[in-house]
LUMPASE-485914 format. One record per residue (C-alpha): y, z, x; residue in one letter. Coordinates in steps of 0.1 Angstrom, whole numbers, plus 5000, padded with zeros to 4 digits. Each point is the difference from the previous one (the first is absolute). Layout:
<c2=Y, c3=Z, c1=X, type=A>
...
REM end
This chain:
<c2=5232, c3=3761, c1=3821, type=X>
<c2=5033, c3=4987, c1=5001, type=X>
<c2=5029, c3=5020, c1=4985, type=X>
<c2=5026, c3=4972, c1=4977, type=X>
<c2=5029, c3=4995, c1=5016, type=X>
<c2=5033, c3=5016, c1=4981, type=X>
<c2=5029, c3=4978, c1=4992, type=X>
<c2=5026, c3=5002, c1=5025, type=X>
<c2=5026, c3=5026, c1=4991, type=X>
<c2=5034, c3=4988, c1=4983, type=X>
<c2=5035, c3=5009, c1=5010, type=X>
<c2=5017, c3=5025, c1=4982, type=X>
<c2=5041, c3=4991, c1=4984, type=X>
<c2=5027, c3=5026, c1=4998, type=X>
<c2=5013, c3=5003, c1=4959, type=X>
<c2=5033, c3=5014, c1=4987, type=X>
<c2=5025, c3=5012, c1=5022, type=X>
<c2=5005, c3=5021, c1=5030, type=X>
<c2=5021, c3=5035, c1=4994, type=X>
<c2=5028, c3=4981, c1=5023, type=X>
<c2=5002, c3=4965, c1=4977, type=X>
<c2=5003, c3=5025, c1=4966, type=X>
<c2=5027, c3=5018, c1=5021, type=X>
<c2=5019, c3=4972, c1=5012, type=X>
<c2=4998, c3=4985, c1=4958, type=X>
<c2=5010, c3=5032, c1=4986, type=X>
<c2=5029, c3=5001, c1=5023, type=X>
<c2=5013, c3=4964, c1=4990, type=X>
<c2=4993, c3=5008, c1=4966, type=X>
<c2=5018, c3=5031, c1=4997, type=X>
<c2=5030, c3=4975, c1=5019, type=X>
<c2=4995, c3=4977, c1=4976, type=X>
<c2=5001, c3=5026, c1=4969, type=X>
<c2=5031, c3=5014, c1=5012, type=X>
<c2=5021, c3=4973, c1=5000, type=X>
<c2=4985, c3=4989, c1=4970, type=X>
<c2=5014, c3=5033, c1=4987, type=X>
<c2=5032, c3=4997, c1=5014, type=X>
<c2=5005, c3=4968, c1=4987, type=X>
<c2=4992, c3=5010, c1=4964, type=X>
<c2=5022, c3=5033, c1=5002, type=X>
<c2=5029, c3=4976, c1=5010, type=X>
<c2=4997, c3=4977, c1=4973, type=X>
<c2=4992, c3=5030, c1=4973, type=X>
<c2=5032, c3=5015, c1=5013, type=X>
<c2=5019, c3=4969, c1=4996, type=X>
<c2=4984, c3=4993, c1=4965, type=X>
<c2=5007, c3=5035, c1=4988, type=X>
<c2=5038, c3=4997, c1=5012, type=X>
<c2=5003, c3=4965, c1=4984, type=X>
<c2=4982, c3=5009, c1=4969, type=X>
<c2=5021, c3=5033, c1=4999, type=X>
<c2=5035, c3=4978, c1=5004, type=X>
<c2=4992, c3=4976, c1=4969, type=X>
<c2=4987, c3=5032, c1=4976, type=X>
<c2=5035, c3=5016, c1=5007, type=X>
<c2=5017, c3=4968, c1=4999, type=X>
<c2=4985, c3=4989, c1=4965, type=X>
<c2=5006, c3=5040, c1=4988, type=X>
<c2=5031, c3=4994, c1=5009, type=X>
<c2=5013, c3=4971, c1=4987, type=X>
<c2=4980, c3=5007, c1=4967, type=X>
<c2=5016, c3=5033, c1=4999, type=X>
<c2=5032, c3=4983, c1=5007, type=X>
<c2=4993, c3=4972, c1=4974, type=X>
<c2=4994, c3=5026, c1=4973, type=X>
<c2=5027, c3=5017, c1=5004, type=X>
<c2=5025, c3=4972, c1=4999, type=X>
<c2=4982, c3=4989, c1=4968, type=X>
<c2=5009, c3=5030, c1=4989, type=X>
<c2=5037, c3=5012, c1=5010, type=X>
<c2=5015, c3=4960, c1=4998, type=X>
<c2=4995, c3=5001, c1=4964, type=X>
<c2=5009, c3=5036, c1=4994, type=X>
<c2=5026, c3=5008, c1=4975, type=X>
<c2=4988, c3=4969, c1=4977, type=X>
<c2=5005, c3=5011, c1=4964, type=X>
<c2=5029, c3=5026, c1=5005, type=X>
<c2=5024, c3=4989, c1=5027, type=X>
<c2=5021, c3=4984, c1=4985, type=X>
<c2=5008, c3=5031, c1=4974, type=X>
<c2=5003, c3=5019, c1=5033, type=X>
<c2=5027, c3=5023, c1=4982, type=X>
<c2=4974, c3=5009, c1=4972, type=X>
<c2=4972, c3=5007, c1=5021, type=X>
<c2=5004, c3=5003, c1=5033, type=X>
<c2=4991, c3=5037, c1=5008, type=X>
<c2=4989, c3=5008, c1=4961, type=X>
<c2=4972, c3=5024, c1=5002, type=X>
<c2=4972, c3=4985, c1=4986, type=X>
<c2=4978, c3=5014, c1=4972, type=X>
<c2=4969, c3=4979, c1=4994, type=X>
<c2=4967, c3=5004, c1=4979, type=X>
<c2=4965, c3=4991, c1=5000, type=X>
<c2=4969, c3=5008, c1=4975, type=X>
<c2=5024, c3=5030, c1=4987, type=X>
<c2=5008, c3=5017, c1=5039, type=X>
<c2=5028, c3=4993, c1=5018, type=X>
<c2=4998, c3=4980, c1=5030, type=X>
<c2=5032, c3=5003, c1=5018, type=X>
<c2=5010, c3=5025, c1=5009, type=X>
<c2=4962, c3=5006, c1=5010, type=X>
<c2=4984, c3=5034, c1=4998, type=X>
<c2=4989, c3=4994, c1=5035, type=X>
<c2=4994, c3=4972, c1=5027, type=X>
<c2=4975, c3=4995, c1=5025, type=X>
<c2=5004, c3=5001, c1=5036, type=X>
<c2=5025, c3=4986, c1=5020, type=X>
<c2=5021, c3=5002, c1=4969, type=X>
<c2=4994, c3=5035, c1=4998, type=X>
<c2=5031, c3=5012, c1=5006, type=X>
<c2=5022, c3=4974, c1=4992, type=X>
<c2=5014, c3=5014, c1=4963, type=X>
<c2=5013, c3=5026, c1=5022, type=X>
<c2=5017, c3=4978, c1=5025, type=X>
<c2=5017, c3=4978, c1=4977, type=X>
<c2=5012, c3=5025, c1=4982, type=X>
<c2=4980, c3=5008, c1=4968, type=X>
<c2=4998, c3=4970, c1=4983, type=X>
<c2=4989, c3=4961, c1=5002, type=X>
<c2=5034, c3=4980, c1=4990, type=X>
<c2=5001, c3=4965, c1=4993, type=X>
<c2=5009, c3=4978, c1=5034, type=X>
<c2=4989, c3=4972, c1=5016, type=X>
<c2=4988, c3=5013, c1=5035, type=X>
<c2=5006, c3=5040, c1=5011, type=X>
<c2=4987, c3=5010, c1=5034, type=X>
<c2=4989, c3=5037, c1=5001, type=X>
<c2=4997, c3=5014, c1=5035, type=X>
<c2=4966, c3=5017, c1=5001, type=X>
<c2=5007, c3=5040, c1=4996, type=X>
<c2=4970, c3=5011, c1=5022, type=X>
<c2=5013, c3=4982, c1=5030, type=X>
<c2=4973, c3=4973, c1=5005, type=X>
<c2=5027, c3=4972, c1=5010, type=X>
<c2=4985, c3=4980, c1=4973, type=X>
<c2=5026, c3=4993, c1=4973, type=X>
<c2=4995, c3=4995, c1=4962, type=X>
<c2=5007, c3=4970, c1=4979, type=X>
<c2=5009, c3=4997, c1=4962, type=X>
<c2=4999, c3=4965, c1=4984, type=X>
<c2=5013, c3=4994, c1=4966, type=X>
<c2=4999, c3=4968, c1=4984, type=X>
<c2=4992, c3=4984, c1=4963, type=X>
<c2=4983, c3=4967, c1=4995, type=X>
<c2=5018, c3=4983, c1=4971, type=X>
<c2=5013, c3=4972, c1=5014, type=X>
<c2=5031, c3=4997, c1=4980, type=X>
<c2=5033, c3=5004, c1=5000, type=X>
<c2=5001, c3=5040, c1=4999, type=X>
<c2=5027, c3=4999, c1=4972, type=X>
<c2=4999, c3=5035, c1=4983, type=X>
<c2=4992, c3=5001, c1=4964, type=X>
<c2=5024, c3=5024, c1=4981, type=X>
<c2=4987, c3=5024, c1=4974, type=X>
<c2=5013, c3=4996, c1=4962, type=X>
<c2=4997, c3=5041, c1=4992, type=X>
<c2=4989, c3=5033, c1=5012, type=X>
<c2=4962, c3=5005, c1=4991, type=X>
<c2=4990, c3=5028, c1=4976, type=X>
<c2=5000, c3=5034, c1=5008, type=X>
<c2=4966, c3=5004, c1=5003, type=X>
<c2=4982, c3=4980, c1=5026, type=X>
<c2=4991, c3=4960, c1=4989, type=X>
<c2=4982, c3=4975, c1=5018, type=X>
<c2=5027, c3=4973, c1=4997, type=X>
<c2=5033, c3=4986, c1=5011, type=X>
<c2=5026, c3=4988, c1=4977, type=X>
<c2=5012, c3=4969, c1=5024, type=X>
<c2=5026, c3=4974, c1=4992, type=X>
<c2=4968, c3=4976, c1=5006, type=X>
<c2=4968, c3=5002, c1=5016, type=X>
<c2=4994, c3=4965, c1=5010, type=X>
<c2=4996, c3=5006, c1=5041, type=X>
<c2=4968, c3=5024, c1=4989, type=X>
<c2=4964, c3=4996, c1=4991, type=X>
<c2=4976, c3=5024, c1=4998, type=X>
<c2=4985, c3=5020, c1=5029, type=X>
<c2=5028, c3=4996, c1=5021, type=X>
<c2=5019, c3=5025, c1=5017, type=X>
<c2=5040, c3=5008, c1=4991, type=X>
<c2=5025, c3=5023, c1=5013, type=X>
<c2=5024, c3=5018, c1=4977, type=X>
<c2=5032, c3=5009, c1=5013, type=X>
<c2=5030, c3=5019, c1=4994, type=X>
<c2=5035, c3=4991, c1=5004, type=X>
<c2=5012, c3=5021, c1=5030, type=X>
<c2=5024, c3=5027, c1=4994, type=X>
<c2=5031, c3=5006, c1=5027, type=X>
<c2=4976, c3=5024, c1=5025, type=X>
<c2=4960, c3=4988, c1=4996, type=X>
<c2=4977, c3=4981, c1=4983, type=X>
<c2=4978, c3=5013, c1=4970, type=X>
<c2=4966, c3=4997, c1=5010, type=X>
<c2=4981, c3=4968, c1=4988, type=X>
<c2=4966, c3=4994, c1=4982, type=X>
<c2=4974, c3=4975, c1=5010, type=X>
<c2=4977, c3=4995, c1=4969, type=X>
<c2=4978, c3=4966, c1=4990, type=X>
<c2=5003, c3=4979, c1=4965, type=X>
<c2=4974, c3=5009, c1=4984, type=X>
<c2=4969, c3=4976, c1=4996, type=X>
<c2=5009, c3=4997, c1=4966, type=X>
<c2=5034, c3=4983, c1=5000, type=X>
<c2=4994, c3=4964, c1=4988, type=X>
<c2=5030, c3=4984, c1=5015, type=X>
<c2=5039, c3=4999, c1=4991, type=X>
<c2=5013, c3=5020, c1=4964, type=X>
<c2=5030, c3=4993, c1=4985, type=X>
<c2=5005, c3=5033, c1=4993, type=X>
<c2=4999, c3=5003, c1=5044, type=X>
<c2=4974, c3=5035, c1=4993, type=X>
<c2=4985, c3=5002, c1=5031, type=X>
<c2=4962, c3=5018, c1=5000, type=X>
<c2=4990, c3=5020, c1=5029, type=X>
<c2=4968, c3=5016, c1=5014, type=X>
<c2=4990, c3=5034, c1=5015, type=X>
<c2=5012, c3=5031, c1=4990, type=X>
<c2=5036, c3=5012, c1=5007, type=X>
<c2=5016, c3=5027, c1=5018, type=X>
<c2=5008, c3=5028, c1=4979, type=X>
<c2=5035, c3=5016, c1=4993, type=X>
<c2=5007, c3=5028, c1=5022, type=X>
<c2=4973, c3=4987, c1=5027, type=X>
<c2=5011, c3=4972, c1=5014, type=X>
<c2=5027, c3=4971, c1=4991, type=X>
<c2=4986, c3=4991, c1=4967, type=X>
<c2=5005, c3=4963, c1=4978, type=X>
<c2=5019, c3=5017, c1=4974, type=X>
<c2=5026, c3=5013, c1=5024, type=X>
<c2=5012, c3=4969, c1=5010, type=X>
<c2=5031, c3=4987, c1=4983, type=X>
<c2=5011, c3=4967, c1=4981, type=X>
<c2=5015, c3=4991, c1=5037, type=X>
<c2=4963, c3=4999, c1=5017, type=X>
<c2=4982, c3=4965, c1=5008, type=X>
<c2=4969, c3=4990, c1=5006, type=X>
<c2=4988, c3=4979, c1=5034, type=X>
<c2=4970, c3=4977, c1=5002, type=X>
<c2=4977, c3=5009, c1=5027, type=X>
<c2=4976, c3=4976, c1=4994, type=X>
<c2=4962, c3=5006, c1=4996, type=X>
<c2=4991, c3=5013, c1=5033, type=X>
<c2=5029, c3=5021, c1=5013, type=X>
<c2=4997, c3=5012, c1=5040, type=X>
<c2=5008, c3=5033, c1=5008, type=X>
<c2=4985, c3=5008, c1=5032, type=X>
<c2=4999, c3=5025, c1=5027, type=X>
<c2=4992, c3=4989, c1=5037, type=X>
<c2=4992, c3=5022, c1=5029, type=X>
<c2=4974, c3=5007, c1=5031, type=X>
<c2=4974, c3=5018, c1=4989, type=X>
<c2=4966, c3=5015, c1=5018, type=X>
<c2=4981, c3=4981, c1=5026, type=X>
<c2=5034, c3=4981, c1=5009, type=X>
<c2=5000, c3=4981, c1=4968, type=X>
<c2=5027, c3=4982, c1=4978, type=X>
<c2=4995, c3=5011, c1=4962, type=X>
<c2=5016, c3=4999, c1=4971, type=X>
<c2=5002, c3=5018, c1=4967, type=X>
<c2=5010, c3=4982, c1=4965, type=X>
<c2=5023, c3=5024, c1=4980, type=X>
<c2=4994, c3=4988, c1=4969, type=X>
<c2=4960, c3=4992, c1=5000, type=X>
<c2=4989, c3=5021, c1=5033, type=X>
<c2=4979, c3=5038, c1=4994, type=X>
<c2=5010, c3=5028, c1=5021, type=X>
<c2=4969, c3=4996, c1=5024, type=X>
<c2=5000, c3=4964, c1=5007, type=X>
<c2=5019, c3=4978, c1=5024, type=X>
<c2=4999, c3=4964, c1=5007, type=X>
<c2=4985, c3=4991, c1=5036, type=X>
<c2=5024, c3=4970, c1=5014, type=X>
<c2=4998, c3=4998, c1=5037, type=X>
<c2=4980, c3=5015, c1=5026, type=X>
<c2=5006, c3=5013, c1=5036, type=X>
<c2=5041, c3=5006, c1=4986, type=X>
<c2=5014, c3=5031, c1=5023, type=X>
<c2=5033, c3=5004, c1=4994, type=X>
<c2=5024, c3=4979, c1=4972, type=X>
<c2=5040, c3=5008, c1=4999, type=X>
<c2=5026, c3=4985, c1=4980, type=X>
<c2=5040, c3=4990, c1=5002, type=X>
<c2=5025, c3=4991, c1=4973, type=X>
<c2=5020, c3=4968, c1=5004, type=X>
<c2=5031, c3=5009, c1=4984, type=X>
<c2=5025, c3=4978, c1=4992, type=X>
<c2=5029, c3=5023, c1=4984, type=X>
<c2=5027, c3=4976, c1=5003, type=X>
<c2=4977, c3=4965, c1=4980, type=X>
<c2=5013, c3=4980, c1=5028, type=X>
<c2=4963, c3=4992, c1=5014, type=X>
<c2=5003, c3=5023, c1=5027, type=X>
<c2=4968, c3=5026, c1=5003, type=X>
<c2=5002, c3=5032, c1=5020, type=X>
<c2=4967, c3=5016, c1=5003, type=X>
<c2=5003, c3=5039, c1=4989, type=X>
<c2=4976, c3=5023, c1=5005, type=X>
<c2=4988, c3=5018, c1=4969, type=X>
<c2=5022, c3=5031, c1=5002, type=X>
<c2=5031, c3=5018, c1=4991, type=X>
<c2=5011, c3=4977, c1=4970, type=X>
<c2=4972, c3=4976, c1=5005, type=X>
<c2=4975, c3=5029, c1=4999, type=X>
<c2=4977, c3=4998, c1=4969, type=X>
<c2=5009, c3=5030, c1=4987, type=X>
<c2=5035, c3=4990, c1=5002, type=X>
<c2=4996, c3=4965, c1=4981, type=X>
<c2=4980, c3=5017, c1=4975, type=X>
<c2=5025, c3=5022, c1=4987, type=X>
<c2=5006, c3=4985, c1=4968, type=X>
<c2=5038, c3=4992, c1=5008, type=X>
<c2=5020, c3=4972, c1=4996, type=X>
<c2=5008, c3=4997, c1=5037, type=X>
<c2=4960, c3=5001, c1=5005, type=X>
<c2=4997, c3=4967, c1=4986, type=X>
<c2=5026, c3=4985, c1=5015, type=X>
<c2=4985, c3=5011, c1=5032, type=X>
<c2=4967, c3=4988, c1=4986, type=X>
<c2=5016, c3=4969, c1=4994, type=X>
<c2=5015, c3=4991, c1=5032, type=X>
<c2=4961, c3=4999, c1=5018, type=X>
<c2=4997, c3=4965, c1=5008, type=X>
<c2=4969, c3=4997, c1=5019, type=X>
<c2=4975, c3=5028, c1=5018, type=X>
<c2=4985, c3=4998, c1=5031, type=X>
<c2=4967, c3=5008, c1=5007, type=X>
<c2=4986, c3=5017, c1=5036, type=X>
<c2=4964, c3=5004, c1=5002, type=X>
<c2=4973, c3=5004, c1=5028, type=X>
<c2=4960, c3=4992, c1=4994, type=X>
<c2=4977, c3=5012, c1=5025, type=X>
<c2=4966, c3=4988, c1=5009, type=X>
<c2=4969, c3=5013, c1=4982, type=X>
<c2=4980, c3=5006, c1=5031, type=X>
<c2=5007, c3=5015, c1=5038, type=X>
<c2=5006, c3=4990, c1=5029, type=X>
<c2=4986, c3=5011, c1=5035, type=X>
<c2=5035, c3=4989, c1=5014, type=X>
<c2=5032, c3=5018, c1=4989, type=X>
<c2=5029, c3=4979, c1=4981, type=X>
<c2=5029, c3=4997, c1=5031, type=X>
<c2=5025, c3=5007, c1=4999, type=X>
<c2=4997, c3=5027, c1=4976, type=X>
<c2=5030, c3=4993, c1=4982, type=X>
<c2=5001, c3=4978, c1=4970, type=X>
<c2=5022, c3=4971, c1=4998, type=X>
<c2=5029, c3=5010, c1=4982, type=X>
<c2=5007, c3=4994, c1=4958, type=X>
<c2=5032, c3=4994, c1=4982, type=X>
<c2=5010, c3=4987, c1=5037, type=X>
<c2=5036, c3=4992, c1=4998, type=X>
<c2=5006, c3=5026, c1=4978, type=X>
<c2=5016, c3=5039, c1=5001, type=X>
<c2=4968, c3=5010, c1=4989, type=X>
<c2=4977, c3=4983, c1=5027, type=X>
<c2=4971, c3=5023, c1=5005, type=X>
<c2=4970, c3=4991, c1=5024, type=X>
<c2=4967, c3=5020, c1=4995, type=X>
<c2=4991, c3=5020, c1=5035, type=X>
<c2=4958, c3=5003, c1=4998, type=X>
<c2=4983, c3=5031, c1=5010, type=X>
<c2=4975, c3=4996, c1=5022, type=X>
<c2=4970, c3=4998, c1=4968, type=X>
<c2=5020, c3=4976, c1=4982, type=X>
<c2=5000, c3=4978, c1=5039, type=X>
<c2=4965, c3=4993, c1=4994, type=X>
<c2=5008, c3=4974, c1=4969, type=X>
<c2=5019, c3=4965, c1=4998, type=X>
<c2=5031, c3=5000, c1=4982, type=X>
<c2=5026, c3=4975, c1=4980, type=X>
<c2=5034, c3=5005, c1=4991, type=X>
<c2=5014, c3=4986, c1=4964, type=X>
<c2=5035, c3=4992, c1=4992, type=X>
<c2=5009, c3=4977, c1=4972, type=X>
<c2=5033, c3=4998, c1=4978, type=X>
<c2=4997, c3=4996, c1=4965, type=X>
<c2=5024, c3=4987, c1=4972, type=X>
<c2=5002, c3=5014, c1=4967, type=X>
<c2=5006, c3=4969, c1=4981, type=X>
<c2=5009, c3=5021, c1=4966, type=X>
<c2=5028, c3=5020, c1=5019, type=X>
<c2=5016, c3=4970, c1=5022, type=X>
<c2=5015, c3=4986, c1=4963, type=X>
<c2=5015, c3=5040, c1=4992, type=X>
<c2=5037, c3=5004, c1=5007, type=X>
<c2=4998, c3=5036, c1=5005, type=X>
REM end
């Protein structure tokens, strides 16, 4: 019996890959990845340095912008009464607790009461060197937001002898109600009385023949501080307008620009302007002689803060003759850097200058990109003052 015949037997095909082919592709892939890599670190690096250059750029010039806001209208409301107010110490209420002076002040301002010698005084722009040796100065901006002519009103009669929540004014027309005023008192031969900022009370309807002036908050009392009732028939009173600036400005934690408002700020709160700010430092321009030429002064020996806070005469003439104030300041990038800054020296600020400094990096600080600030600004309240 015949056995059937099997088919004929097929060929057999080789799948996948040989150890040598995956060897050979995992090699030009690993080639490939790496310069893939390298490309994409590159372009990170050069992303993170670009993007790093415009944050400290636009912190910059905001910073920059915000504080020429700031100091070029400075001194609006009061400068030209410089000889009643410049360097009055300044006695202001709120809700029934004093405000200035303050019971305390958050940080960087910590310290500053101290440094300027006990008391806030009425001035456009005082630069107060920081104490605790941070290189980061301290501004004080004063300035009112009447919009007139800053003509004082002069008082008709002394108030009673107990304390009253009114002013006896020759007239009261330049006031309405919630806005802020100054009252001032006619300097004797040495200092200036201190001064009172109050607000017209929400009542006052709008000009009185009888030029009675209502006030809010609650007053100083005798034997405290400088009280209404001590001032004299010779005292005026100064519009301030309804939104007054009194402001502090200064480099706080985290290199960032802050501020504090005097008259509305509380004691643990400050006002985040800028980030990425290091370092900020300040000049006079001084222009003793009102003939249009500005020396920039550092703020010491007569020019220190302490100094043109003293409550003299000479102090506000002093005050008077600051014509402008230059601002140095250096940002820094947010993030590092795997390449250190080089040279390690800053370009310098307040180039041209005496006081031409140039921040030298230690070798930490290399590892960030820097910028270096330097702008001139006018007071355009003080540039009309004949000192």
């Amino acid at each position: 019996m015949a056995l059937p015949m099997r088919p004929p037997m097929r060929p057999l095909f080789q799948r996948g890959l040989s150890l040598i082919e995956l060897m050979v592709a995992m090699a030009i892939g690993l080639v490939v990845s790496l310069a893939i890599f390298s490309v994409i670190s590159v372009s990170e690096a050069r992303k993170r340095n670009t993007t790093g250059a415009n944050d400290m750029n636009q912190s910059g010039a905001f910073a920059l912008y915000q504080l020429d806001q700031a100091i070029r209208s400075a001194g609006t409301g009061f400068s030209q009464q410089y000889t009643l107010t410049f360097g009055c110490a300044i006695n202001a209420m709120r809700n029934g607790k004093s405000v200035i002076p303050p019971a305390a002040l958050p940080s960087p301002f910590d310290g500053l009461v101290a440094n300027i010698g006990g008391a806030f005084r009425m001035a456009p722009v005082i630069i107060g060197q920081d104490p605790k040796g941070k290189l980061s100065d301290t501004l004080i901006v004063m300035a009112g937001s009447a919009g007139y002519g800053e003509m004082p009103v002069e008082s008709t009669s002394v108030p009673a002898t107990s304390p009253s929540a009114q002013l006896h004014l020759l007239n009261t027309l330049s006031f309405s109600a919630g806005q802020q005023l100054l009252v001032a008192e006619r300097p004797g031969l040495a200092a200036l009385s201190p001064c009172l900022v109050e607000s017209v009370d929400s009542t006052y309807a709008g000009p009185a023949s009888s030029g009675v002036l209502p006030l809010g908050g609650t007053f100083y009392t005798a034997g405290t501080d400088k009280a209404l009732t001590s001032y004299s028939s010779d005292s005026v009173a100064l519009n301030l307008g309804g939104t007054p600036s009194f402001r502090l400005y200064g480099v706080g934690a985290n290199n960032t620009l802050v501020g504090f408002d005097l008259l509305n700020g509380t004691v643990t709160a400050t006002d985040q302007i800028a980030d990425g700010v290091v370092e900020m430092q300040a000049l006079y321009g001084v222009d003793k002689a009102n003939n249009g030429n500005i020396t920039w002064t550092a703020p010491t020996g007569s020019y220190a803060a302490s100094a043109l806070l003293d409550g003299s005469v000479n102090a506000g003439n002093l005050i008077a003759s600051i014509k402008a104030i230059r601002i140095g300041m250096i940002t820094r990038s947010a993030v590092e850097d795997k390449n250190a800054v080089s040279p390690p020296t800053l370009p310098a600020m307040f180039d041209g200058t005496a006081f031409s400094y140039a921040k030298t990096l230690t070798a930490a600080e290399q590892k960030f990109r820097y910028r270096v600030l330097d702008a001139a600004i006018p007071l355009r309240n003080a540039l009309a003052l004949s000192n």
